[in-house]
Each structure stands twice: as C-alpha cells, then as structure tokens.
NUMARRO-432361 format. One record per atom (N, C-alpha, C, O): z, x, y. Coordinates in steps of 0.05 Angstrom, whole numbers, plus 5000, padded with zeros to 4 digits. Example, Ala and Ser with C-alpha at 12.3 -4.5 7.8 and 13.67 -1.06 7.14 Angstrom:
BEGIN
515652644886/515652464910/515652644934/516952854934/514252574955/514352734979/515752585001/516152685023/
# end
This chain:
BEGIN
590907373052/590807633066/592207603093/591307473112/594507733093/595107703124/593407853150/592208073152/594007673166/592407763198/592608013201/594708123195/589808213214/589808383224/591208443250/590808263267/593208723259/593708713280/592808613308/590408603311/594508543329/593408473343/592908753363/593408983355/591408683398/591108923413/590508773432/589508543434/591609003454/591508823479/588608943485/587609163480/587608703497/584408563507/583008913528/584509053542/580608953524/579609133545/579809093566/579108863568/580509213591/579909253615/577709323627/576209493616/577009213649/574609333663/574209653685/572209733698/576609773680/577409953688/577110253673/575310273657/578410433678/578510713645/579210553620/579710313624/579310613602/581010603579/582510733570/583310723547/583510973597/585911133591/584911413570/582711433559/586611583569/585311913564/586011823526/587311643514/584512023518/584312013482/587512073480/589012203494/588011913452/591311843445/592112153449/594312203458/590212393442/591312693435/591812793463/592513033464/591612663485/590712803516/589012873519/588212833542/587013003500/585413133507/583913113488/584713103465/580213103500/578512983470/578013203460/578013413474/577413213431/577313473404/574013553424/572413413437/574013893419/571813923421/570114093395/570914323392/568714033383/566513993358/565614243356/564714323378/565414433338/565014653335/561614673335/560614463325/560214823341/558214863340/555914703326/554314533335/556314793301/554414593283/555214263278/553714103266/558214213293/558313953290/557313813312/558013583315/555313923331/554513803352/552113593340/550713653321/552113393351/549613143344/547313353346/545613383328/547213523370/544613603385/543513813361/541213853353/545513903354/544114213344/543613993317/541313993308/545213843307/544713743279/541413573282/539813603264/541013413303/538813363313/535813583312/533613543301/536613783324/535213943328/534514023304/532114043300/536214083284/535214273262/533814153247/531914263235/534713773243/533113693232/529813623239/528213563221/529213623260/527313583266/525413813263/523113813255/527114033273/524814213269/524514273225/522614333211/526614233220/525414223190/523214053179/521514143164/523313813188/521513613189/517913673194/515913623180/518213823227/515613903236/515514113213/513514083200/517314343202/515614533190/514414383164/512314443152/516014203158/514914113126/512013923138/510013923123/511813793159/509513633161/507713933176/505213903175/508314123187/505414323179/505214433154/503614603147/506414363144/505714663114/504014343089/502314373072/505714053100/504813943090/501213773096/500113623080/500213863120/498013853137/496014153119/493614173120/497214283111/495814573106/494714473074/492514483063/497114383066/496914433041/493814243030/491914323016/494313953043/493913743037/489513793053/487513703041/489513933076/487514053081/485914263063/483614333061/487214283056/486514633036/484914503014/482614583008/486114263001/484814082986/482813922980/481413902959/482613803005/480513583015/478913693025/476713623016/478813883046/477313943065/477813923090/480213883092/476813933111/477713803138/476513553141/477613353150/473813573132/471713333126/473913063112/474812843119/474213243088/475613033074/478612903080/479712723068/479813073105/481813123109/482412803127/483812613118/481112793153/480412673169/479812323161/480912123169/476812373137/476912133137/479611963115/480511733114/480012203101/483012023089/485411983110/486911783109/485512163125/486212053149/486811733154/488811613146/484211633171/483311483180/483811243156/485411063161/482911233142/484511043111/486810983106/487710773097/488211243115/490811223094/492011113117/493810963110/491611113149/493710993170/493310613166/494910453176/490910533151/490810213160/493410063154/494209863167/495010193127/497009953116/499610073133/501209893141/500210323139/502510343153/503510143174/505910133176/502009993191/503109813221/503809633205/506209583207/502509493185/504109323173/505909283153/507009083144/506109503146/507709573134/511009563147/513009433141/510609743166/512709753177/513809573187/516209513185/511209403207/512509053215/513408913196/515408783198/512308923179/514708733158/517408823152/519208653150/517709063147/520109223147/521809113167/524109043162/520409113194/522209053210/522608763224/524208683241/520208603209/521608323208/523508273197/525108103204/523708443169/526408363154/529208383163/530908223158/529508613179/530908833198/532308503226/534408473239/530208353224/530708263255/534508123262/535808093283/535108063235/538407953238/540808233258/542208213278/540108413243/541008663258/539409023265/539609253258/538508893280/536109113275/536809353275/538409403293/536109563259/537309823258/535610003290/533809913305/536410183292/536210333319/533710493308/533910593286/531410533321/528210643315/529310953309/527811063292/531011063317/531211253310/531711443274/530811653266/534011153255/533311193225/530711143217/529911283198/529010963229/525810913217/524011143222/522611253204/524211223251/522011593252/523811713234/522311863221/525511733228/526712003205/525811903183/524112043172/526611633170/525911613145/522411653150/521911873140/520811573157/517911553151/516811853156/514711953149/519211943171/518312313168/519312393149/517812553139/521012383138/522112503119/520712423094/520412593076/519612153092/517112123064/514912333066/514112493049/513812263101/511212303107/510812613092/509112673076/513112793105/513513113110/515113233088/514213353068/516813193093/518713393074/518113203041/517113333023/518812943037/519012853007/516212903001/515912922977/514112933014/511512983003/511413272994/510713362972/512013383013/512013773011/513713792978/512813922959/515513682979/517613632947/515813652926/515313832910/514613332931/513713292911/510813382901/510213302878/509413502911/506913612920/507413982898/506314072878/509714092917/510114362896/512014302874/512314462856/513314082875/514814052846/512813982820/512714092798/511613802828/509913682812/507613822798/507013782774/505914062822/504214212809/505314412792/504314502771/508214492805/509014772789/510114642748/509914762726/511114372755/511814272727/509214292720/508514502708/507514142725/504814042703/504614322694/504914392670/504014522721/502414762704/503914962686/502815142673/507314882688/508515042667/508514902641/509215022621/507814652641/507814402613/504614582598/504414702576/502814542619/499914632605/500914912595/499914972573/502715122605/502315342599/503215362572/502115482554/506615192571/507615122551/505815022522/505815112499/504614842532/503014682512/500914722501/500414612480/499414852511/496115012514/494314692516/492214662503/495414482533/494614192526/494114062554/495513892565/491814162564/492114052595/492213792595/493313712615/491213542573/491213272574/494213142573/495212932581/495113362561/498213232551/499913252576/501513072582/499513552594/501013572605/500013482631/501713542648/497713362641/497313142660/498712862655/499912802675/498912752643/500412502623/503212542631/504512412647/503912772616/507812802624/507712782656/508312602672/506513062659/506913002693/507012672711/508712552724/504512612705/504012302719/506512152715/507912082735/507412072681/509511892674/512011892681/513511712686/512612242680/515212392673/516212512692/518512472700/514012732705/515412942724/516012742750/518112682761/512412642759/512312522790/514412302798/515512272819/514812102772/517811892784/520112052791/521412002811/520912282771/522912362771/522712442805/523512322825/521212702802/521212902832/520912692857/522512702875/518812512856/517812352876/520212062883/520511902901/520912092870/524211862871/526511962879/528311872894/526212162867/529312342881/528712432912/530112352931/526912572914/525212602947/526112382962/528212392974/524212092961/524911962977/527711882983/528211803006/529611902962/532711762953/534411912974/536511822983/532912232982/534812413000/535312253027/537512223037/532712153039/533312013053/535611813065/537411823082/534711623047/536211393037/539511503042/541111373056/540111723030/542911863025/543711903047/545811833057/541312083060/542512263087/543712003108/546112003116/541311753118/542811583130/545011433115/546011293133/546011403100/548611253086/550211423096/551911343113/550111683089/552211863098/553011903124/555411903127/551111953152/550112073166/551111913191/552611933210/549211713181/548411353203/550111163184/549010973173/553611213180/554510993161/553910703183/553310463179/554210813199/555310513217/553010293222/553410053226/550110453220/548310283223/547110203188/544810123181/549210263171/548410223138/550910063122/552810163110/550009733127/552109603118/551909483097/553909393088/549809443086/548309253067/544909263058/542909393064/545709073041/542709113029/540609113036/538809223024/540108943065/537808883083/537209293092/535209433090/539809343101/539309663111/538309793092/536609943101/538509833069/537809903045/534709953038/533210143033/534509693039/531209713037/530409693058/528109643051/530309693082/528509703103/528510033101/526410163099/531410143100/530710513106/529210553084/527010603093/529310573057/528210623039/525010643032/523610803021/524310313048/521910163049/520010383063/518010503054/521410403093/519910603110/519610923096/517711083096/522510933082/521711253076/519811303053/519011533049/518711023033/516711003019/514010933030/511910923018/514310913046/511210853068/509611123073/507311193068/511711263086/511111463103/510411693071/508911883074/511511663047/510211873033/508211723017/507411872999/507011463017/505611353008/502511453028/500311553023/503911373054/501111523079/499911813077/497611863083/501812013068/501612273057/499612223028/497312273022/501412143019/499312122981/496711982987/494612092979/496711743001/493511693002/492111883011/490812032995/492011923040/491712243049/489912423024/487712513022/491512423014/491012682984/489312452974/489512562952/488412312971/487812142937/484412072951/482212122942/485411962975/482511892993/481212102996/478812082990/481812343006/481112583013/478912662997/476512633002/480612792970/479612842951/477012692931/475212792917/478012322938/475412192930/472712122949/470612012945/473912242972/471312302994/469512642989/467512713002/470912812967/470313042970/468912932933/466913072930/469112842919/467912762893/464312732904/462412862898/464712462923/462512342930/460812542942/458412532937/461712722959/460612912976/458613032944/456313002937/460113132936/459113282914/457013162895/454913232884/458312972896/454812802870/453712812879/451912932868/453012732907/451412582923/451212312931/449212222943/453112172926/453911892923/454611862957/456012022970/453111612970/453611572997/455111382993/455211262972/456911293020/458111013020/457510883011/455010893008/458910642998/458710452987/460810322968/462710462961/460510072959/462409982939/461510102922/461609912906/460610282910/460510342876/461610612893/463110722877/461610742914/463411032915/466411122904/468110942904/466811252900/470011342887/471711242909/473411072904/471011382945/472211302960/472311072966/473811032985/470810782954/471010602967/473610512937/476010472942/472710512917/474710472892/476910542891/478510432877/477410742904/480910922912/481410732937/483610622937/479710672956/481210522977/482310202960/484510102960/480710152953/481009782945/483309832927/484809632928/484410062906/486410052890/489410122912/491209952917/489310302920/491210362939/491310252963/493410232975/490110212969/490710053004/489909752999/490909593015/488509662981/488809312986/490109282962/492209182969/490209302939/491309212920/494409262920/496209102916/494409522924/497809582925/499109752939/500609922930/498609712970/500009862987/502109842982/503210052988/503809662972/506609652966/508209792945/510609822942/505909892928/508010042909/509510202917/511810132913/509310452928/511310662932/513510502943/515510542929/514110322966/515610172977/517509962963/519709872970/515609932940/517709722916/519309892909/521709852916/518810102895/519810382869/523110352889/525310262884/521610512917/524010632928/525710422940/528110472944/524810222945/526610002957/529309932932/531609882936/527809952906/530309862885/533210162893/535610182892/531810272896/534010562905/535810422928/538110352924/534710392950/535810182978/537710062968/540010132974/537209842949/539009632940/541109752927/543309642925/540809952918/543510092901/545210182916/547610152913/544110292933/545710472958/546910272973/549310272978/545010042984/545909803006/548909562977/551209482983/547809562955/550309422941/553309612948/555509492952/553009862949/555210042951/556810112975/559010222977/554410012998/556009983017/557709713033/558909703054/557309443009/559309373011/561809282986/563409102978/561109442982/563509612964/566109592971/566609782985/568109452968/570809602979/571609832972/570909962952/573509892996/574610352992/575910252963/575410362941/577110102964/579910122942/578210092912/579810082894/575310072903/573510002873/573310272873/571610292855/573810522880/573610702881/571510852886/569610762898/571511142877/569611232888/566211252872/563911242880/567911282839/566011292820/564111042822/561711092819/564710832826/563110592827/560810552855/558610442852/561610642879/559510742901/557710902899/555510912912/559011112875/555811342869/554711202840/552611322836/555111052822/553810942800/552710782811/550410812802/552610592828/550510312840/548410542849/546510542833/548210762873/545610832878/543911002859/541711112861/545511002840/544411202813/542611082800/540411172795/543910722791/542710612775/539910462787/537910372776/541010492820/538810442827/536110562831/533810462832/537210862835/534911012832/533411152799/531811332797/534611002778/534711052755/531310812759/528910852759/532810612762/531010302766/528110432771/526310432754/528010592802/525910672817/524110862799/521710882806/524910982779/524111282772/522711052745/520411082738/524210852733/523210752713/521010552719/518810612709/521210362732/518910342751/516210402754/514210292745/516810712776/514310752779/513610922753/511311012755/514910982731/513011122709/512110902701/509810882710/512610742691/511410492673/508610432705/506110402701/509210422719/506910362741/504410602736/502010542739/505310902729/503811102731/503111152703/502311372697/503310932679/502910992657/500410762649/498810762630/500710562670/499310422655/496210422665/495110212668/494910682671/492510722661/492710812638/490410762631/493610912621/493710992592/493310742575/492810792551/493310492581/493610282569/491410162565/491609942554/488810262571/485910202568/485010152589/485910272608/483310002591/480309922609/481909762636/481709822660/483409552623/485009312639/487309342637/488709142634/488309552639/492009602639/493109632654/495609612653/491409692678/492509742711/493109472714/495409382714/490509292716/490808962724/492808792705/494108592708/492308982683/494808752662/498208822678/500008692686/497709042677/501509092688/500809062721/502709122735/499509012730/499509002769/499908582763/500408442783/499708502743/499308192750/502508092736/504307952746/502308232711/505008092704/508208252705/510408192695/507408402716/510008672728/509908702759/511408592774/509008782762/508608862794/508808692811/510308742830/507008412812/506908252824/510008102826/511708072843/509708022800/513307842804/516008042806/518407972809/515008322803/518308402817/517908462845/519808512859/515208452857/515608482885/515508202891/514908252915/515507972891/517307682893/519407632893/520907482907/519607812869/523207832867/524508022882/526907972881/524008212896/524208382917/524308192941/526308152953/522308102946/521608012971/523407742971/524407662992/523807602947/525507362955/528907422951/530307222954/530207662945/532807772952/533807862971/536107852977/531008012990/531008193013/532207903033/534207933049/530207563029/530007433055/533107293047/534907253064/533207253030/536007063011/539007243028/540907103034/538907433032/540407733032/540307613064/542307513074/537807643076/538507573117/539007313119/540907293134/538107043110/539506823113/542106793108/543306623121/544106983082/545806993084/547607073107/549806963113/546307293120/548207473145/548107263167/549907273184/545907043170/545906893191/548006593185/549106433199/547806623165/550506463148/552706543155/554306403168/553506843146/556006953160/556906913187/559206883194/554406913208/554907013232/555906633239/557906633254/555006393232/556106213236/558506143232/559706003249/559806213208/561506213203/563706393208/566006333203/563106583217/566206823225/566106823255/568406793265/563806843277/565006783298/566006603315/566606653338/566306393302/567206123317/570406213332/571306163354/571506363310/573606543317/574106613340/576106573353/571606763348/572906943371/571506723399/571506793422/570506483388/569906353417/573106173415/574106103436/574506123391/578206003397/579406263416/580706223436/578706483406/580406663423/578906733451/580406873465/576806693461/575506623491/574006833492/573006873515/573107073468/570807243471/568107223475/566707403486/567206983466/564606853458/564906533475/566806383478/562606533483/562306183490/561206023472/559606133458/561505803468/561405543453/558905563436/559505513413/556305623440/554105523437/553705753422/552105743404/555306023428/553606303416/553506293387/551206303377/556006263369/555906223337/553106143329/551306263316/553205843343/550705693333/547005833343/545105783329/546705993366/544406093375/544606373357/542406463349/547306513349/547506793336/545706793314/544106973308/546106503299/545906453279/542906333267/542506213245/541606383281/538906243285/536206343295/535706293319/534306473280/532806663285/531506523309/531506653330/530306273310/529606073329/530406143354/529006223372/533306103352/535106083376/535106363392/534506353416/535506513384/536006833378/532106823401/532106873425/530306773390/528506913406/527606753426/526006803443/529206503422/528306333450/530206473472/529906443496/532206633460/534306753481/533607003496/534307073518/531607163476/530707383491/528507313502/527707493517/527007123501/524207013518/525806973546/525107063567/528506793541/529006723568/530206903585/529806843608/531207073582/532307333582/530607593607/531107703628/527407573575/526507723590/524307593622/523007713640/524607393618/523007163634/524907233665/524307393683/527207053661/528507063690/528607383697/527607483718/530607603671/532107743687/529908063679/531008273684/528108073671/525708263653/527008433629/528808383612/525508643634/526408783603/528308843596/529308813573/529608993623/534009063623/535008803609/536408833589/534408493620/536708333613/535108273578/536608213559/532508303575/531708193541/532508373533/533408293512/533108643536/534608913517/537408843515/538708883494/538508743540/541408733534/542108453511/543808463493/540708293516/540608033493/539708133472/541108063453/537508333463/537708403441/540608643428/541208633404/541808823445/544408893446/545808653426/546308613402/545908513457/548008343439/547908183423/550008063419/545808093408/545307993385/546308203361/548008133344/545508403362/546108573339/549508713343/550508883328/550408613361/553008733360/554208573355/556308613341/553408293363/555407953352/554108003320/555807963304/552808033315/551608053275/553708223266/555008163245/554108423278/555808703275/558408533267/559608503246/558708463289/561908333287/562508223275/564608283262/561007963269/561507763241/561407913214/563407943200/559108003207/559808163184/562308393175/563208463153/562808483202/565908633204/567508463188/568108483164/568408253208/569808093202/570207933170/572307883158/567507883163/567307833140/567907983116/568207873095/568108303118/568608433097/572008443094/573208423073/573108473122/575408463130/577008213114/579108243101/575808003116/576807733102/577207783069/578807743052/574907893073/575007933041/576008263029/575208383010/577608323046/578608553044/577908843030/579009023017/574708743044/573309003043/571809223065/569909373067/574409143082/574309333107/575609573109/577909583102/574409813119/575110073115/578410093138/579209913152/579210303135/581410353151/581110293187/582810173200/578710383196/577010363224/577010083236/576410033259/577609903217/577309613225/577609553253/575909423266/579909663261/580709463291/579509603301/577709493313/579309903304/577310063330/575809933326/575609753342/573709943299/571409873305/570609583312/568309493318/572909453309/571609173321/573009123341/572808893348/575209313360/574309293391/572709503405/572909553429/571309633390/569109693405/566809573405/564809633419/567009373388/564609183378/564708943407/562908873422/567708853404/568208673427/567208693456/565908553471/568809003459/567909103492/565309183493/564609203516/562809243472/560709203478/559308973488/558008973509/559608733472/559208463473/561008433512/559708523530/562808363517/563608393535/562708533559/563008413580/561708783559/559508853574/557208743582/556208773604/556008573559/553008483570/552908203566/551208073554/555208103579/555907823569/554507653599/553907413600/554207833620/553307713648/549707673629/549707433622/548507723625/545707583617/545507533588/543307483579/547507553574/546407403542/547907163539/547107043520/550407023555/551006853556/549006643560/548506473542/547806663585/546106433601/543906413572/543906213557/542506623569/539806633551/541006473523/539806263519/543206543504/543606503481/545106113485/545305943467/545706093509/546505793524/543705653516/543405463501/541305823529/539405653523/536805613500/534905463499/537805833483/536405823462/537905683442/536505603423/540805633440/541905383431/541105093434/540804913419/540905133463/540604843473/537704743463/537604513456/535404893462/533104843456/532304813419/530804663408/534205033406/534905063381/535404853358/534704823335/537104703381/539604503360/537404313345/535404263357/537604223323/537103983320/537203703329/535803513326/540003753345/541003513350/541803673381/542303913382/541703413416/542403533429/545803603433/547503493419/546303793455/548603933452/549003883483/547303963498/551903743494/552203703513/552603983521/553304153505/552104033551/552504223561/556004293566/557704133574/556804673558/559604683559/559504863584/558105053588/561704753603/563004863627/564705073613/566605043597/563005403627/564905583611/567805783635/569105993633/567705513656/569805603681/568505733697/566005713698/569905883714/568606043738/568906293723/570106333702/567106493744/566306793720/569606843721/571106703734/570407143699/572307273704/571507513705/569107563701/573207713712/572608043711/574608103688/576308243700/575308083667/577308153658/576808043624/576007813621/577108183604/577208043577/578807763573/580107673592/578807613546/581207413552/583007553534/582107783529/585307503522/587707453511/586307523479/584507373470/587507793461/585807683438/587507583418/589207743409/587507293405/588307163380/588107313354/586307483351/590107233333/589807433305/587807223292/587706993299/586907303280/584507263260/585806983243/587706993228/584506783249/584106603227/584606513196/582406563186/585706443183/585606443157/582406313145/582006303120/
# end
C-alpha cells in the first residue's frame, strides 16, 4: 500500500479560514442543538407515557417497590459495560441515550406492540393460551429486538466517529439493553408485588415477589444485555468493514446480527414451555456458555486494540509526535491508570481529564492508522488523523510526564529514562507512514 499523503505539521497559531472562505452555515434542522433537543424531549415524552402506563398496572404501591428492585442490577451493570469501554472510552453522552432510549421509548414500543399483537392473535384465534405463547416466543423478540437495535443504528449513524468496532458495539447495545431490561422488571416486580398483595401472601421467600426477584435480578440480569449485545457485534463487525466490500455487506452483518438477538431471546422466552426444569435446563447449558462466549470475545476484542495501539504508534514517536515511552504506557491498562493517578495527584482533575483525553485519542489514532494499513480507511483519513494529532498535541504539556511514569512503573523490565529535549511550542516535521 503506498504512503498516505503527507501535511504540513499544526501550528500553535489560527489554522487559517475554512478552504471555502467562509464556514457553511446548517440549515435549521441540521443544527446539533435542535437535533439534540428533539431528541430528548421525545425521550422524556416516551419515559412519561411510559411511567403512566407501567403505573396504571402495578399500582403506585406496586409501582415504587418494583422500583426500588429493578434499580439494584443497573450500577453494575453499567460498570462493567464500561470497564469493557476503558481502551477507548466512548463519551457518557451515547450511554444516557442508549439507556434512555431502552429505558423510555424501546419499552413504550414494545409494551403497545406487544399487547396490541397478542390481543389481535386471541381475537384471531379465539385461543388466549396460544396466543400468549406466540406473543412471548414470536411477537416480543421480534418487537423487543428491533426497539432496542434502533438505538444501536441511531449511534452508528449519528455518533460514526465514536463507533469503530466491536467493543463500541456492545457496550452501546449492552446499555441500551439494561435500561429496557430496568423498565421490564419495573413491570414484572410490580405486578408480582400486586399478586401477593392480593392473596395475602407477606414477604418472604415463598412470595411471587421474592421468586420474580431471584429469577430476574440474580439469576439473569444479563439476559436482555446478551440478546442485544449479539445485534452490537453485527453493527460493530460492519464498522470495520472497508467502503470498497460495499454497501450490501455493512447492512447484512447488523441484520444477521439482529436475526441472532431475536433468535436468542425466543428460544430464552420459550423455554418455560419445556416443563418444570426448562428454564434451568436452557439457563445452564445455553445461556451460561454463550454469555462466556460473549464475555470472552468482548475482552479478546480490547486486548487486541491495546495490541494495535503498540504496534502502530511507534510511528509517530520516529516522526517526533509521541515520546518514547507512550506506545508502551498507551498500551497497557496498568500503565494507562498509573498515568491518570499521577496526573490527577500532582496536576488534579483538569490534568487526569486531559490524560484521560489523551489516552483515547492516542487509541483513536492507532486504530486509524491500523485500518488505513489495511486499507480500510474511509476517504476522511488524513483530516481525521490530523485532527487526532493536534488534539494529542494540545494536552501533551501533562500526559507526557504522567504516561513517562506509568511506563516507568509499568515495564516489566526497567526503562532508562529518555531526554525528550527542551519543551517546543511548535508541532515536529510529519514523516509518511511506515510500511
């Protein structure tokens, strides 16, 4: 592959007026703000109508304490999400959308899709057993998979730049299956706190509510999160896709992946039909080992990127962007948080934010680079990886020192200390890319 163009190095100065003279100005609805705006308020109306609905049901009684239930698995939920996340961490802002968009709108979906099928199947069928069964197997993967998948879409489309791979994939996905998983317990707890009300049945382990909690919140908080995560991976395989495999093959990977999800959770929502022990028979020898197998692709998938990041920036410390030690601290979850400890220690939270910056913008870069090598980089290439540079370059006064010494503490072996000259004000010289 021959070398990408070269460009002369950033200045610390303007960067001179847009190539057109003058920057485009965005017609109304293409503003971030209003596009912002609308979404959000769509969001709040679907999480009140979905607060009404889900009340109307339970009770307020019942409303509350499913409440109080259904929030225990979300914190951890999410932290793991976003331990996975830690190579390049996506910006908090795709995680509140996706977990609203489960919580609110994919619930509100699937909530009136779902009732209005069952009750046109019973009307159809004169068979209310039958057509609880379809619904559970049939309607809810379908409706309840496609719901969450919108998500998933909107940031691919939306947020390409923070959606490069499979790690992004399932973390967005993961969260936007949380947040309608927090909604559905909601309903499921509710309702089995309003059973008990009714018998007369007080707390306890033999209560419905305590039996709905131990199935859904300890046994398998993770399901909704598995289903939709296989969707993630379809979408995250496609985004590294090269332009030139065309187009048909970027929309068949998230298809088949959300084909995966819908198949999935029916076989998950079928197997009470399977007798007494059919939940535990398919939760031990299904469930369990594809969320292993989930969970050991997801970590396989970030050791790789920290693989990349050793290997593609050595580059830009030959061409004088990077200092000596960074490849090796980039590359090293170890290193990486002994850098923002030190970071936030000497210089406080400004200089540990800007080390976390630039951690995820040096991840950024190598993986750029890496698709580029393998010539699966979009047309945007060089902008986007000198804007990748002159970020890095900006916060290079406190992630230098920090990522110097979370190397140094890092290494296996010690690492003489490198003289990186006296400061400069100025980028260096940039070299063409490597073979």
């Amino acid at each position: 592959m021959a070398p990408y163009p070269t460009y002369p190095p950033p200045q610390d100065d303007a960067l001179g007026p847009h190539p057109s003279g003058a920057v485009p100005h965005p017609r109304w609805w293409e503003r971030k703000g209003v596009r912002a705006t609308g979404l959000a308020t769509l969001l709040a109306l679907s999480g009140a109508v979905i607060v009404a609905l889900v009340r109307e049901q339970t009770g307020t009684e019942g409303f509350l304490v499913g409440l109080g239930l259904a929030v225990l698995p979300v914190p951890l939920l999410i932290s793991a999400f976003r331990w996975l996340d830690r190579v390049r961490p996506g910006p908090w802002r795709n995680l509140v959308f996706s977990f609203a968009w489960g919580a609110c709108a994919a619930a509100l979906i699937a909530i009136v899709a779902n009732s209005f099928a069952t009750r046109w199947i019973e009307t159809a069928t004169a068979d209310p057993s039958s057509a609880d069964t379809l619904g559970a197997t049939v309607i809810a993967p379908i409706v309840e998979e496609s719901a969450k998948a919108a998500a998933v879409l909107l940031v691919f489309l939306f947020r390409r730049r923070d959606f490069s791979g499979i790690v992004d994939g399932i973390v967005i996905a993961g969260v936007t299956a949380t947040g309608f998983a927090f909604t559905e317990n909601i309903l499921y707890l509710g309702n089995a706190f309003g059973t008990d009300q009714l018998s007369g049945t007080g707390p306890g382990l033999s209560s419905v509510t305590a039996a709905t909690f131990f199935v859904r919140i300890v046994m398998s908080p993770f399901a909704h999160p598995l289903f939709t995560v296989l969707t993630g991976i379809g979408f995250g395989i496609a985004a590294l896709t090269a332009p030139d495999r065309g187009r048909a093959r970027r929309m068949l990977l998230p298809a088949a992946g959300l084909l995966a999800a819908m198949g999935m959770h029916a076989f998950w929502n079928g197997s009470s039909s399977l007798g007494e022990y059919g939940f535990f028979a398919v939760y031990a020898a299904f469930m369990v080992p594809v969320f292993g197998l989930v969970t050991w692709l997801a970590v396989f998938v970030r050791q790789r990127e920290l693989r990349t990041v050793r290997q593609e920036l050595p580059a830009y410390v030959a061409a004088g962007w990077l200092a000596t030690p960074e490849p090796f601290a980039l590359g090293s979850l170890k290193a990486r948080r002994l850098a923002r400890e030190f970071a936030a220690h000497y210089g406080g939270r400004p200089a540990a934010e800007a080390v976390v910056a630039y951690e995820s913008y040096a991840t950024s870069l190598a993986l750029l680079r890496h698709r580029g090598r393998k010539g699966r980089a979009g047309a945007d290439f060089v902008a986007r990886e000198r804007e990748l540079l002159e970020a890095l370059w900006e916060r290079r006064g406190y992630a230098r020192a920090a990522l110097a010494y979370g190397s140094q503490v890092a290494a296996p072996v010690w690492l003489p200390p490198v003289y990186a000259g006296p400061p400069v004000n100025r980028a260096p010289a940039y070299n063409p890319y490597l073979r």
